[in-house]
C-alpha positions in Angstrom: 83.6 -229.7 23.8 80.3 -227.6 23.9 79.7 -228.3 27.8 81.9 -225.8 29.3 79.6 -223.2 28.5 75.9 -224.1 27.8 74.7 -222.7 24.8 72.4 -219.9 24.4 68.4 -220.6 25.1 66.8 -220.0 21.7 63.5 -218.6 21.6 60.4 -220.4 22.7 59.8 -223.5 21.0 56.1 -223.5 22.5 54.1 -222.8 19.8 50.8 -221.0 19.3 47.4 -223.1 18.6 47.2 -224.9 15.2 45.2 -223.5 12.3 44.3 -226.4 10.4 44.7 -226.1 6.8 42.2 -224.9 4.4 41.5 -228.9 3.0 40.1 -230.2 6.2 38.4 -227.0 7.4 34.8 -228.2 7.2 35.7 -231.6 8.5 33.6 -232.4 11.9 36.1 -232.6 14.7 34.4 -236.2 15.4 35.7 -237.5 12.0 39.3 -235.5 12.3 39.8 -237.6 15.9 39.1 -241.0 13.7 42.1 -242.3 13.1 40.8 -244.4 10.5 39.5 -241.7 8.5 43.1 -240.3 9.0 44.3 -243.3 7.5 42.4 -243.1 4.3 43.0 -239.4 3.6 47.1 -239.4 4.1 48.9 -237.3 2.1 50.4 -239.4 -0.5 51.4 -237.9 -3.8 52.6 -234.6 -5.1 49.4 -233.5 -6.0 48.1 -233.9 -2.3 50.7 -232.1 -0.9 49.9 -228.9 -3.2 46.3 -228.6 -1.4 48.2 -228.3 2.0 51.8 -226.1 1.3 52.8 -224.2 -1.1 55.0 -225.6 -3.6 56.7 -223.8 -6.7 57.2 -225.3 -10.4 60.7 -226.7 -9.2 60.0 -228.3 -5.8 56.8 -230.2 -7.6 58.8 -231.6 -10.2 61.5 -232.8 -7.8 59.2 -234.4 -5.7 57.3 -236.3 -8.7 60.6 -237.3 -9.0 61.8 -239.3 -5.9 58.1 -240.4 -5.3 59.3 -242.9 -8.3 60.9 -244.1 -6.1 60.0 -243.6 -2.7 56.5 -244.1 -0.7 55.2 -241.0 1.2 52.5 -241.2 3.6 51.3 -238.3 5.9 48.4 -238.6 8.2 46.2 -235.1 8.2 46.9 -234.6 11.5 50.9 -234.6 11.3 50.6 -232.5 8.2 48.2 -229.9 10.3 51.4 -229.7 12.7 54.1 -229.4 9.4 52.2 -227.0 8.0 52.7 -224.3 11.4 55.9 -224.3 10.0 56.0 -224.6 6.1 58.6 -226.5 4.1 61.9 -226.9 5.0 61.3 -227.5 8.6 62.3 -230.4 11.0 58.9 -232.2 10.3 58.9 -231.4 6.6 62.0 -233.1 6.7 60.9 -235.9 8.6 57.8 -236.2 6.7 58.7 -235.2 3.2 60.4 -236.9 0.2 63.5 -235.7 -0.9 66.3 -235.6 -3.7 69.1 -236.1 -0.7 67.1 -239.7 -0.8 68.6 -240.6 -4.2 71.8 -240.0 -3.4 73.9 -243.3 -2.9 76.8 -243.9 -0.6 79.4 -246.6 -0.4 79.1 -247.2 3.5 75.3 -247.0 3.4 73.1 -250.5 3.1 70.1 -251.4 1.8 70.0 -253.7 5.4 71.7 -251.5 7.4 71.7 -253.8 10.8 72.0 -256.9 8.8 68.8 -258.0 9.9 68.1 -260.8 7.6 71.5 -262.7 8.6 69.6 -263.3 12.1 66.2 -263.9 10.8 65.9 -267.4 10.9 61.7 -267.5 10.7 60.3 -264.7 8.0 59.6 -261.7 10.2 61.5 -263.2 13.0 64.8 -261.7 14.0 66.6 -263.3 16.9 69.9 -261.2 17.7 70.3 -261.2 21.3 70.2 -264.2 23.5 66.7 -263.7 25.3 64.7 -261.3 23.1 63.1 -261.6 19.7 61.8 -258.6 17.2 58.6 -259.5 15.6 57.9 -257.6 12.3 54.2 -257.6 12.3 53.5 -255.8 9.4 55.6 -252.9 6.7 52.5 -250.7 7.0 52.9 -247.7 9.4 50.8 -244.1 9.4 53.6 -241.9 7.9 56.8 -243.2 6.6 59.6 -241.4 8.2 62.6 -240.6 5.7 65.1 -241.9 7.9 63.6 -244.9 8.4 66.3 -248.2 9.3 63.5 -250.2 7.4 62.9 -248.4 4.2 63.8 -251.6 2.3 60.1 -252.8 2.8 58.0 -250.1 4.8 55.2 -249.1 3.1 55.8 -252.0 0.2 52.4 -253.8 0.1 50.9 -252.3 3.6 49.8 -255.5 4.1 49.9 -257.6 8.0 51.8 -260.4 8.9 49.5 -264.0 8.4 48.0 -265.9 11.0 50.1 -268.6 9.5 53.1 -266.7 10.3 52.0 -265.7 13.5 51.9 -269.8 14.1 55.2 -269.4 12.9 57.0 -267.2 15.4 54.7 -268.7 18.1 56.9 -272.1 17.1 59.7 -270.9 17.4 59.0 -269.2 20.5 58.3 -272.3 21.9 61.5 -274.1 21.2 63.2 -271.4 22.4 63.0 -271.5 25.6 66.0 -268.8 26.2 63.3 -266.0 25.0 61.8 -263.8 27.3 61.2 -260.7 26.1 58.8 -260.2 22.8 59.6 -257.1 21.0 57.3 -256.1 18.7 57.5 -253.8 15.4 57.3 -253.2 11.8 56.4 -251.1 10.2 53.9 -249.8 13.2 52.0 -252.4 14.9 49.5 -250.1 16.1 48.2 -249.6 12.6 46.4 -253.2 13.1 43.2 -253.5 14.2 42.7 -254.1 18.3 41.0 -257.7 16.9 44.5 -258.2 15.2 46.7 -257.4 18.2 44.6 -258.8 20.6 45.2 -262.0 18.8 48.6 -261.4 18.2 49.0 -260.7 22.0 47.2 -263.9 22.9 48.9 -266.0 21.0 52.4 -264.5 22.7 51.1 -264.8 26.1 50.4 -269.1 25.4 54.2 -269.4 25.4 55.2 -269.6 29.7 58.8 -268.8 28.6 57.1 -265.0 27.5 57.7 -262.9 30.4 57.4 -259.5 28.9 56.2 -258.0 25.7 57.6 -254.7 24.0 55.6 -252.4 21.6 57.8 -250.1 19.7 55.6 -247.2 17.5 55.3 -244.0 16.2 51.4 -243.7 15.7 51.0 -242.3 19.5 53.6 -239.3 17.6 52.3 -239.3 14.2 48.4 -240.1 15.0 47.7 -240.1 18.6 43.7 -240.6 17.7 44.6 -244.1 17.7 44.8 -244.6 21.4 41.6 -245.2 22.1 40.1 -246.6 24.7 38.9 -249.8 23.3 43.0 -250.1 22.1 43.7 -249.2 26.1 40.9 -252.1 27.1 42.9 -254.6 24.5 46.7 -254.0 25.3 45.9 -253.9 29.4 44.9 -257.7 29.2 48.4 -258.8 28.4 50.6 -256.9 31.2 53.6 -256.7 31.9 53.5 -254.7 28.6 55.4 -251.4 28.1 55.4 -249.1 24.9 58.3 -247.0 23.4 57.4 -244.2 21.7 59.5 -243.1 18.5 59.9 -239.2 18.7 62.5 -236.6 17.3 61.2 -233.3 18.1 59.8 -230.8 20.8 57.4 -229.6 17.7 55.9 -233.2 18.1 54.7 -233.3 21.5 51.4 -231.6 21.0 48.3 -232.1 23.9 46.6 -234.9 21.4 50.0 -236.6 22.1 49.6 -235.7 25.6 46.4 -237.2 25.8 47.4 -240.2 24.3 49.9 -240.9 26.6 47.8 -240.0 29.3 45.4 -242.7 28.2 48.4 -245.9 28.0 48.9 -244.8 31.5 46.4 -245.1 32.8 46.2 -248.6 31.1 49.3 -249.4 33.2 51.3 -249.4 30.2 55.2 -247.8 31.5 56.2 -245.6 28.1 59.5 -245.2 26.9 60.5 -242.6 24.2 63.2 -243.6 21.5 64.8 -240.8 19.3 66.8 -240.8 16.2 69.8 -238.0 16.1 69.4 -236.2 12.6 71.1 -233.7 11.7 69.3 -230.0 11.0 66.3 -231.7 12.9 67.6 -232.1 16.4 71.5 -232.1 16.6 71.0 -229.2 18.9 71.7 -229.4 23.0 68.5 -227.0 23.3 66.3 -228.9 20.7 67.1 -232.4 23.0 67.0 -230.6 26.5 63.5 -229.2 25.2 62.5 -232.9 24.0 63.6 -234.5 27.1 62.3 -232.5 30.0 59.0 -232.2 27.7 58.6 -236.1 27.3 59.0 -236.6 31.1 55.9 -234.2 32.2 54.2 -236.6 29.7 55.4 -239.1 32.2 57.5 -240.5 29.1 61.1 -242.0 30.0 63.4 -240.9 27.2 64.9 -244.6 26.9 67.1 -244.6 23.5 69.0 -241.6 21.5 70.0 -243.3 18.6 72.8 -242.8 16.0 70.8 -242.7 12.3 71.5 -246.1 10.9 73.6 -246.5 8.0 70.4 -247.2 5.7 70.9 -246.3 2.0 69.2 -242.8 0.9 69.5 -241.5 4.7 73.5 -239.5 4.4 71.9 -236.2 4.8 70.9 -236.9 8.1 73.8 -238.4 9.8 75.9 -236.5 12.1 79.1 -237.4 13.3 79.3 -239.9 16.6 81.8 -236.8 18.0 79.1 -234.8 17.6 76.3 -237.2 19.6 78.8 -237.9 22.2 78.7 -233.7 23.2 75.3 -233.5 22.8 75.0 -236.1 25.5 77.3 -234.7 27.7 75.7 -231.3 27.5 72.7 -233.2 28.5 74.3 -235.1 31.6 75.4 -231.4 32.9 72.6 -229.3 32.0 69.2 -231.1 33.3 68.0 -233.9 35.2 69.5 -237.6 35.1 65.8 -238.9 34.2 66.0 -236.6 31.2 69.2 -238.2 29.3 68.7 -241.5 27.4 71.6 -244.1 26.6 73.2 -242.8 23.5 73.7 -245.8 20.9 75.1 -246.6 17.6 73.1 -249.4 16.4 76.5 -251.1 14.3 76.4 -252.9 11.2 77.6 -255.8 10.1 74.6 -257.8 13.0 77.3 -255.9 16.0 73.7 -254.6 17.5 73.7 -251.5 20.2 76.5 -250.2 21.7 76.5 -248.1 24.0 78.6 -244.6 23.3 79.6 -242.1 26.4 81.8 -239.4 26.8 85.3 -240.3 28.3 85.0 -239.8 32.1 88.1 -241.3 33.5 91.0 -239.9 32.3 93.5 -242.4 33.9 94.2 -245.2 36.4 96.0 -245.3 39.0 97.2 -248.1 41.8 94.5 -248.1 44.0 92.3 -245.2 42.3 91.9 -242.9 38.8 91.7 -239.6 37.7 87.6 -238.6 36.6 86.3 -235.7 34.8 83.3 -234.0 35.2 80.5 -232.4 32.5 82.2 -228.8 33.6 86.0 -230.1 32.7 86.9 -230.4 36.3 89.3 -233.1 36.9 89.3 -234.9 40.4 91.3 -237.3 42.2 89.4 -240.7 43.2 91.0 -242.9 45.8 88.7 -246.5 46.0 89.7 -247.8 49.3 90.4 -244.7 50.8 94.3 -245.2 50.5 96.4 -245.6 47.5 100.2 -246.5 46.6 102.3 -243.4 46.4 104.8 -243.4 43.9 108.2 -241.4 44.3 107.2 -237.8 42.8 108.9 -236.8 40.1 110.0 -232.2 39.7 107.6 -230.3 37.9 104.9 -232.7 37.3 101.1 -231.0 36.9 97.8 -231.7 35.0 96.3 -235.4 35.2 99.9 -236.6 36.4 99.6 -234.4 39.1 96.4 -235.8 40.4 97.0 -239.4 39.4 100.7 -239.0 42.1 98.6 -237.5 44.4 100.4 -234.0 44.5 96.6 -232.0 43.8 93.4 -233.5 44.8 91.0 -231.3 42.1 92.1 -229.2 39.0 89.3 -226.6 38.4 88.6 -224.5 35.3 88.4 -220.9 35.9 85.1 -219.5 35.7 82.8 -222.2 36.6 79.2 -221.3 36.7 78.7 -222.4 40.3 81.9 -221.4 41.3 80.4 -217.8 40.4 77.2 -218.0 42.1 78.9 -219.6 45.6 80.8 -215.9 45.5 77.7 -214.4 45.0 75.8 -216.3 47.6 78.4 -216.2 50.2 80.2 -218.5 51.9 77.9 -221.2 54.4 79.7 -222.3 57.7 80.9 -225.6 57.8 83.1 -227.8 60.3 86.7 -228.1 60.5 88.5 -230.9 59.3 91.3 -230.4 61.9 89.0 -229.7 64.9 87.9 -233.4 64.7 91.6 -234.5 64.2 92.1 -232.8 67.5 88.6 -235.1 69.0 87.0 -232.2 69.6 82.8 -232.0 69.3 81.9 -230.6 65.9 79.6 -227.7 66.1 77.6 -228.1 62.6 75.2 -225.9 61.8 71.3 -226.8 62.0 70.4 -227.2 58.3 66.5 -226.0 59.1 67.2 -223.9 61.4 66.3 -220.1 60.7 68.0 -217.8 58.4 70.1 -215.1 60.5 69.0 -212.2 60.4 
C-alpha cells in the first residue's frame, strides 16, 4: 500500500516555453492557430517524423514497419509539445507508433467492450438503459496508441451520413427510455460546426433528448479548434457538457487553457476522462499534478480508466492492484474534487464498474470496522448503540474494534499525529464535565491568539 507514506515530490513538471521545431519556424502564428491547416500538415509517416526528432537507422526502420500496419496522425501542434521532450517520453508514447503494437495477446480483443453485440443501428450502441453512444465519424486529429477503438479509427477518415444520422434519430424516437446522447468516434470535433450543428439539431427534435454528451480529445491534441464560431454552434443546444480525454500534466499547456476557457464561457460544464498507462502516468505524483492542474482549468476530472483490453495495447496495462493505490493515494493526498471514479471498463458488454479501495474492514451488529487512506482503523457504531457480544481473552486488531474493547487503532507515526505535537495541544471541553450537567466553557474559535 503506497498511502502510508506519500511519495517523494519529483521535480517540477512545469515546463519552460516551447521552441517550435525547425519545420514550422517560418510559419505565421495566424496560420499555426488554424486548426485546419493543422489538420493538413499532421505528421503521418516516417519520413515526417525525421524533419521533427531525431531518429537513428534502427528506430526508422521499425517504425516503417508497424506503420504497415498502423495509422499515425500528429497534429503540429502536439508534436511542438513531444518534441520538448524527445523520443521515449509519455507523449511520444502516446503519440508514436510502436513494435509493442504488434505484439498479440490471448486476453486482448480486436472489440475490446464488445461494442458491436449492442449496436443494433450502425454507429449506434445502446448498452445502458437511458443513454446511447453515437459514433459520428473514425476520423480524429491524432490517433492515440491506446486507443479502445483502434479497430476502425483513422480507417477511411470519413463522417457518419445524413442517412445515418436519420437512422439513429429513428431509433431515438422509438426509444423513448433514452435520455442522454453521448456522442463520439473517433473525435466529433473534427466535423465542421455546419456538420455538428446539424447533428445537434437533429438530436434536439427528439423531446425524449434531455441531455447531450461530447466526448473528445481535440481541446488536448488541437485546442485551435475551439473557436468561437464552434462556441456560438454548441451553446444553442444546452444542456450540453464536454469531456475532455487527457493523460498527462505535459498536456495542459495555456492554448489548452484557453480553450477551456472559451467552452466556459459557452456554458459548456467540462469533464476530463483519463486512461491509466503504464510508464505514462501510473505515478501518484504524475495524477496529483494532472488533477489539481485540470481543476484551475475549471475541468472536473470525471473518469480514470483502466486501459481496455484492445489488441496491440499490453504494454500499457497496469495491474487493477496497482490503480486501486494510486486512487487511494489520491483520496489521502489532495482534494475530493481532484479524484475521479476509477473504472474498469469490462469485456464481454459487462460496461463500467466501479473499482475502490477496501474501506470497511468488517461488520458488525449494529455497526463496522472502517479504514482510513493513513491505515487507521476506527470503530463505527450506526445508531449510536450496538449489541455487545461476550468478550472473549486476548482478542486485538479488527476483532478488538468490531467487540467494542478499542474504539481507534492508530499507526505509529502519522503525519498529523506529528504536526499536532509540534503545534501543541488546543483546549477543548470535557466529556465528563457535561456528564456531571455542568456549563461547558469552549473556547471562542475567533477569538485572539494568546499571547
Amino acid at each position: 500500500m503506497i498511502t502510508e507514506q506519500p511519495p517523494a515530490e519529483p521535480p517540477s513538471l512545469e515546463r519552460p516555453p516551447l521552441e517550435r521545431p525547425a519545420l514550422w519556424s517560418s510559419v505565421p502564428e495566424e496560420k499555426w492557430r488554424d486548426w485546419r491547416w493543422q489538420m493538413a500538415h499532421r505528421l503521418t509517416t516516417v519520413d515526417d517524423l525525421r524533419q521533427v526528432f531525431p531518429l537513428n537507422e534502427s528506430e526508422t526502420e521499425e517504425l516503417g514497419r508497424c506503420l504497415e500496419r498502423f495509422r499515425m496522425a500528429i497534429p503540429p501542434y502536439f508534436a511542438e509539445l513531444i518534441a520538448q521532450d524527445g523520443p521515449g517520453g509519455p507523449l511520444w508514447k502516446q503519440a508514436v507508433v510502436s513494435s509493442a503494437e504488434l505484439e498479440e495477446r490471448p486476453a486482448l480483443r480486436v472489440d475490446p467492450l464488445n461494442e458491436e453485440d449492442d449496436t443494433p443501428v450502425h454507429g449506434l450502441v445502446h448498452r445502458y438503459p437511458d443513454r446511447v453512444l453515437l459514433l459520428l465519424t473514425d476520423r480524429c486529429a491524432m490517433y492515440c496508441r491506446h486507443c479502445t477503438r483502434r479497430r476502425f479509427a483513422g480507417g477511411r477518415e470519413r463522417d457518419t451520413s445524413s442517412a445515418q444520422i436519420d437512422r439513429f434519430v429513428a431509433y431515438l424516437q422509438r426509444h423513448s427510455e433514452v435520455r442522454d446522447v453521448i456522442i463520439s468516434g473517433g473525435d466529433p470535433l473534427t466535423q465542421t460546426d455546419a456538420k455538428l450543428n446539424d447533428v445537434l439539431t437533429r438530436l434536439r427534435e427528439v423531446p425524449t433528448v434531455e441531455i447531450i454528451r461530447i466526448g473528445s480529445r481535440l481541446p488536448i491534441t488541437l485546442p485551435f479548434r475551439v473557436t468561437d464560431e464552434l462556441c456560438r454552434t454548441l451553446e444553442r443546444h444546452h444542456p450540453l457538457y464536454i469531456n475532455i480525454h487527457v493523460n498527462h500534466p505535459d498536456e495542459l499547456t495555456p492554448e489548452v487553457q484557453e480553450a477551456c476557457d472559451r467552452l466556459h464561457r459557452a456554458g459548456i460544464p467540462l469533464g476530463s476522462q483519463t486512461v491509466l498507462l503504464k510508464g505514462i502516468n501510473d505515478d501518484p505524483n504524475v495524477l496529483k499534478k494532472l488533477f489539481q492542474k485540470l481543476l484551475t482549468f475549471r475541468v472536473r476530472p470525471y473518469y480514470l480508466y483502466h486501459c481496455d483490453p484492445a489488441q496491440g495495447t499490453g504494454h500499457f496495462r497496469t495491474s487493477i492492484a496497482r490503480g486501486m493505490e494510486l486512487i487511494e493515494y489520491l483520496m489521502g493526498h489532495t482534494s475530493g474534487l481532484a479524484v475521479p471514479t476509477y473504472v474498469v471498463d469490462a469485456p464481454h458488454g459487462a460496461g463500467k464498474i466501479p473499482i475502490m479501495p477496501n474501506y470497511v474492514l468488517t461488520n458488525f451488529p449494529g455497526g463496522a470496522v472502517l479504514r482510513n487512506f493513513e491505515g487507521m482503523m476506527v470503530r463505527y457504531v450506526e445508531n449510536g448503540e450496538a449489541v455487545q457480544d461476550q468478550i472473549p481473552e486476548g482478542v486485538s486488531g479488527v476483532a478488538a474494534l468490531a467487540l467494542g474493547v478499542q474504539e481507534c487503532l492508530v499507526p505509529v507515526g502519522l503525519p498529523r499525529e506529528l504536526r499536532r505535537l509540534r503545534e501543541g495541544p488546543r483546549p477543548r471541553p470535557r466529556p465528563q464535565e457535561a456528564q456531571r450537567g455542568r456549563k461547558l466553557e469552549i473556547p471562542d474559535l475567533f477569538c485572539a491568539e494568546e499571547e
